[in-house]
C-alpha atoms as one frame of an Amber mdcrd trajectory, in Angstrom:
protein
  71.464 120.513  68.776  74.566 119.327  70.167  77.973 119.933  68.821  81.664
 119.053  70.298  84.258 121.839  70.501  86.483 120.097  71.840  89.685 121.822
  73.960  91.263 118.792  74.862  91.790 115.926  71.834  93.484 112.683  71.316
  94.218 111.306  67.857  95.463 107.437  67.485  98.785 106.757  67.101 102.298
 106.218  68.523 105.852 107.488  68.744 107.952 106.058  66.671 111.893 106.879
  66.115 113.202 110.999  67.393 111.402 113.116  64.256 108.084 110.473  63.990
 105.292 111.541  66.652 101.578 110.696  67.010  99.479 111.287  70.899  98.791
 114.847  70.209  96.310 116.970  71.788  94.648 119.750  70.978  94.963 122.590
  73.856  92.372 125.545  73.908  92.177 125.457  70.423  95.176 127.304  70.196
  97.933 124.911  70.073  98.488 120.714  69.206 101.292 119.227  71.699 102.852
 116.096  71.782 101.998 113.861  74.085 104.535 111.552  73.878 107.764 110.285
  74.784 108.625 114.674  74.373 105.609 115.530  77.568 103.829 119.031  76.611
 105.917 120.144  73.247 104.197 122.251  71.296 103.944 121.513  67.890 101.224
 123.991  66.076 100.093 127.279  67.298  97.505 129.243  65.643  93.181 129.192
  65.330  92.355 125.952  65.564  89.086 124.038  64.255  88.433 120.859  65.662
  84.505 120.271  65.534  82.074 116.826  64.976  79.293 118.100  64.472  75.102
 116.344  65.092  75.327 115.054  61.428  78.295 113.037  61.811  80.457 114.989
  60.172  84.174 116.223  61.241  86.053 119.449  61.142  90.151 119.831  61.116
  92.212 122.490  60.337  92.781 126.305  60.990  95.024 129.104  60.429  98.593
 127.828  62.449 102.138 128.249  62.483 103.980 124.897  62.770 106.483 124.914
  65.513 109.260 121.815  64.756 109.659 119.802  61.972 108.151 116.545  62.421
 105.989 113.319  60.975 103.233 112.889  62.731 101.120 109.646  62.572  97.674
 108.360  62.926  95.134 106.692  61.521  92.294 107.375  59.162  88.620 105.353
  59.675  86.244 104.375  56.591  85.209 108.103  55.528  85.747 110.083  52.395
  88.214 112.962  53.234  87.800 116.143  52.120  90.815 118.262  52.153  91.365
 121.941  51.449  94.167 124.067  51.567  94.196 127.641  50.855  97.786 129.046
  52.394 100.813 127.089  52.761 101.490 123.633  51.140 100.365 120.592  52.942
 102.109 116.839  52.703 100.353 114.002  53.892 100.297 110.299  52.873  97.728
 107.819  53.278  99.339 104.263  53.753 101.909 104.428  50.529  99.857 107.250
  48.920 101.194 110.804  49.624  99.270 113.765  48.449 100.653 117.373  48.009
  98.397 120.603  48.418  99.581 124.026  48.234  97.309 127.380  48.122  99.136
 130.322  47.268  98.312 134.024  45.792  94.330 133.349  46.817  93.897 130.617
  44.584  93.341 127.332  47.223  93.913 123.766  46.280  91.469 120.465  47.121
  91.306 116.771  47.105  88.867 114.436  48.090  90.348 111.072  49.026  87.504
 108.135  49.608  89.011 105.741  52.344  87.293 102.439  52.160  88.551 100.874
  55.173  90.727 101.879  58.222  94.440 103.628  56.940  97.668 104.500  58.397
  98.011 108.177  57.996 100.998 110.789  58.311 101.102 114.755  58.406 104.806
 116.250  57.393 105.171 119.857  59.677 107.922 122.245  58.805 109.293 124.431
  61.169 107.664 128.111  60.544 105.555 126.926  57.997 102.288 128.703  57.840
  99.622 126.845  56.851  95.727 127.761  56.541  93.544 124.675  55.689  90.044
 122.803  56.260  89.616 119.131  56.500  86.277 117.560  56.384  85.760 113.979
  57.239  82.511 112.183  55.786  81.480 109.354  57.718  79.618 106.634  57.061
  77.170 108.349  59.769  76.249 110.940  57.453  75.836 108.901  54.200  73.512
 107.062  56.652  71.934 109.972  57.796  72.099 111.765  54.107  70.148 108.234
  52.691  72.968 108.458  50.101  75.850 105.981  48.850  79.056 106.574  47.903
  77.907 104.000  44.453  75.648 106.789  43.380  77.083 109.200  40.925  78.258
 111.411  40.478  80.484 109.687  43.774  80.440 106.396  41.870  84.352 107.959
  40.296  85.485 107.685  44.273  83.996 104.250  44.620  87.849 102.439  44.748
  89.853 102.372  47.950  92.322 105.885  47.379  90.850 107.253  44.137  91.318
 110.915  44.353  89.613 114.343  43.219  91.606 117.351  42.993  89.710 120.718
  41.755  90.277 124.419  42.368  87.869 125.591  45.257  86.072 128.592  44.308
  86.224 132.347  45.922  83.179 132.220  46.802  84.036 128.879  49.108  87.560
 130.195  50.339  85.800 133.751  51.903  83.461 131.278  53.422  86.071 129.489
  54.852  88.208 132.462  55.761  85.458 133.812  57.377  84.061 131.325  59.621
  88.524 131.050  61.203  87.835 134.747  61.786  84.249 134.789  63.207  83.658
 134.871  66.661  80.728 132.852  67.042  78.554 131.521  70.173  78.626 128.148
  70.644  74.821 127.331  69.005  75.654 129.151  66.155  79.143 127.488  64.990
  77.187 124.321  64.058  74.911 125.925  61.629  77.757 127.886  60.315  79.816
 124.830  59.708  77.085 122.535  57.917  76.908 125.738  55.912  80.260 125.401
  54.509  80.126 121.902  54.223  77.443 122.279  52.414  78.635 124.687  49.761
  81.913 123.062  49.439  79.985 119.649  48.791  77.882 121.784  46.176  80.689
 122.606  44.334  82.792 119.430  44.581  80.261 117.198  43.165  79.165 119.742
  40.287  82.974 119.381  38.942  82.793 115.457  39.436  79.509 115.392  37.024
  81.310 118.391  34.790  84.301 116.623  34.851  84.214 114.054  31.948  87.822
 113.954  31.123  91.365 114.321  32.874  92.239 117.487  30.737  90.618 119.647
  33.129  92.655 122.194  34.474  91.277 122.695  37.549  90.032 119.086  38.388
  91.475 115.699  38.298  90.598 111.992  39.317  93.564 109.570  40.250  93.387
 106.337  41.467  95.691 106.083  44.147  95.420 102.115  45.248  98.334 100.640
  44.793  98.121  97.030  44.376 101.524  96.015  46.322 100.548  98.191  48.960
 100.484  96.907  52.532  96.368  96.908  52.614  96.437  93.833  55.259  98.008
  96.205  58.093  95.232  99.059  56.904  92.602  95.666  57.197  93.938  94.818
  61.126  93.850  98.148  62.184  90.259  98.336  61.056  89.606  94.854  62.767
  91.329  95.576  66.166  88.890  99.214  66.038  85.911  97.214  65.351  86.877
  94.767  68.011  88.221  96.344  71.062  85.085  95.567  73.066  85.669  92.104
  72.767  88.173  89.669  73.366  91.246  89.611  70.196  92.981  86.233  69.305
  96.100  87.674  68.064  97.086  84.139  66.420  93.580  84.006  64.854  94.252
  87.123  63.291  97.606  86.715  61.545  95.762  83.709  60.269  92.881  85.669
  58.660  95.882  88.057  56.828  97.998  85.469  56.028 101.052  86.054  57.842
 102.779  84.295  61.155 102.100  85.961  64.421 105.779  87.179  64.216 105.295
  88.479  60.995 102.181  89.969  62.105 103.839  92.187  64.672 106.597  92.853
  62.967 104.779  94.296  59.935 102.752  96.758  62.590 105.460  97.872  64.592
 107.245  98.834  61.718 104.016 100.565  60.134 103.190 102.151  64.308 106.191
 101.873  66.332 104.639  99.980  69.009 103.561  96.440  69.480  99.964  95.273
  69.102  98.940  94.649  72.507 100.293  98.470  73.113  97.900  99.566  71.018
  95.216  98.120  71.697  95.483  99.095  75.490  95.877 102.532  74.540  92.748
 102.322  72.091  90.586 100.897  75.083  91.598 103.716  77.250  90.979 106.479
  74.761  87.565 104.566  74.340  87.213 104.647  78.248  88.059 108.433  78.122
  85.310 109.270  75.677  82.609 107.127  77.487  83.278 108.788  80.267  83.621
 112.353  78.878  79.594 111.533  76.995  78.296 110.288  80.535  77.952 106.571
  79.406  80.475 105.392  81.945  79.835 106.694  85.264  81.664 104.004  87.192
  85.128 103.016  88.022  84.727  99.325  88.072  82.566  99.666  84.730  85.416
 101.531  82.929  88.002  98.965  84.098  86.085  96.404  82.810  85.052  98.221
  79.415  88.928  98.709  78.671  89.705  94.637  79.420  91.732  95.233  83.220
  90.708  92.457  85.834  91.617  94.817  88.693  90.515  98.772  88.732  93.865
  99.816  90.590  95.808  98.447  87.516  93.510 100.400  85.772  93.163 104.085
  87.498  96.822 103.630  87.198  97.592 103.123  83.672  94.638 105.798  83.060
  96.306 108.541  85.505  99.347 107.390  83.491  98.182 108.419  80.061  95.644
 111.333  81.028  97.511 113.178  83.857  94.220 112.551  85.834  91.844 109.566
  87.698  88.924 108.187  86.326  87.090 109.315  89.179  88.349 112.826  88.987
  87.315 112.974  85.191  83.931 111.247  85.991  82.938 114.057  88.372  84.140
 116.706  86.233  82.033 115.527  83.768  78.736 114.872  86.268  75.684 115.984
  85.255
């Protein structure tokens, strides 16, 4: 069974304006830096989880101490999210859709948010706030794997782009959860601990959606977050230029297919990202590069220049020393065998 505990961990995103900050890292699993315009600032400390684990599924969160007050942006892939927080209160939006969670005197707070394509997403942090949450990503790998839709019920009430479920998790979840931050497991055994809590949170989440006939429920509640003058057609290229990266993108083509001039096209997504398209996508292609090489599928220099679109591998070792601090060819050995 294999299972990525990762040390070292880039999310998508960009910089955009003094307080706005995407590039982080995560370090040791102790602390999430910036990584960029600000080189190295810490922005989290604490126990952090950051696990993808054989099934497909993914694993944020942590017990952590925020370190600056900050928006921090990214992006969120097809997947329903499963969000729970049970000390502290946690503010994130996806695209025009913000979402407030806040666990307090042991009673935790949840939502489950289905994303049906690719979404911008941003993370408030408060200086000194303390926050202790778990985030589980479902991705379309692990309906695949499960031989389950997101149509069936009772999942059929998270069906629209946004629609939300907020419930109460129970104690019997939150001990789970607050033990495996404090367990000190080997590596083979943090996998089958994990798909154990998924597993019981899942249990409990969808008994509520098929108990859950009505919105007078206390402790559960369905929204429908979609907002119909929402900027989906940025959320739409994102998830195009992802699916595409391999390949050649007509940038004109594009802003055809949405609807909008070229100019409007990057205007709209600088806005939304800070940077330009083209900056993106170069960045994309090297974080792609990075992981290929990291999983032993790219064990060449002139194969990874090619694989992230540069016609000449010195342009390329360059702009990759640039962004990881080291050389293909360094990383490739490190990651021999």
């Amino acid at each position: 069974m294999k299972i990525e505990q990762t040390g070292k961990s880039s999310n998508k995103g960009v910089v955009v304006g003094a307080q706005h900050i995407a590039m982080t890292e995560v370090v040791n699993g102790t602390q999430i830096i910036n990584r960029g315009k600000i080189k190295n600032e810490v922005l989290i400390k604490g126990k952090l989880v950051n696990l993808k684990l054989p099934s497909g599924i993914l694993l944020f969160g942590g017990s952590t101490l925020e370190q600056d007050s900050r928006t921090v942006l990214g992006r969120a892939g097809q997947s329903l999210s499963i969000c729970l927080v049970l000390e502290g209160k946690l503010n994130f939006s996806y695209g025009d859709s913000a979402f407030e969670l806040q666990g307090k005197e042991g009673k935790a707070h949840a939502v489950a948010v289905r994303l049906k394509h690719g979404i911008p997403f941003t993370r408030t942090l408060k200086l000194n706030q303390h926050i202790k949450k778990l985030h589980i990503v479902l991705t379309p790998e692990w309906f695949t794997l499960q031989g389950c839709q997101l149509q069936g019920l009772p999942l059929a009430r998270l069906q629209t782009h946004l629609a939300a479920f907020y419930w109460t998790p129970s104690t019997d979840v939150v001990m789970a959860i607050n033990n495996f931050f404090i367990e000190e497991l080997p590596e083979w055994q943090i996998a089958f601990s994990a798909e154990r809590i998924v597993s019981l949170i899942l249990q409990q989440m969808l008994k509520l959606l098929v108990e859950n006939n009505s919105l007078s429920n206390a402790d559960t509640e369905v929204e429908n977050h979609d907002k119909p003058h929402s900027n989906k057609a940025i959320g739409l290229v994102v998830n195009y230029l992802e699916e595409q990266l391999h390949n050649d993108i007509n940038l004109t083509e594009l802003a055809y297919s949405q609807a909008m001039s070229m100019s409007s096209l990057q205007r709209k997504f600088k806005a939304e990202f800070g940077v330009t398209i083209a900056f993106y996508i170069k960045e994309r292609r090297l974080e792609h590069v990075m992981a290929g090489i990291k999983s032993g599928q790219i064990n060449c220099v002139a194969e990874a220049a090619y694989q992230a679109k540069y016609q000449h591998s010195s342009n390329f070792v360059t702009a990759f020393k640039k962004k990881f601090a080291v050389t293909p060819g360094e990383l490739m050995q490190r990651y021999k065998n």
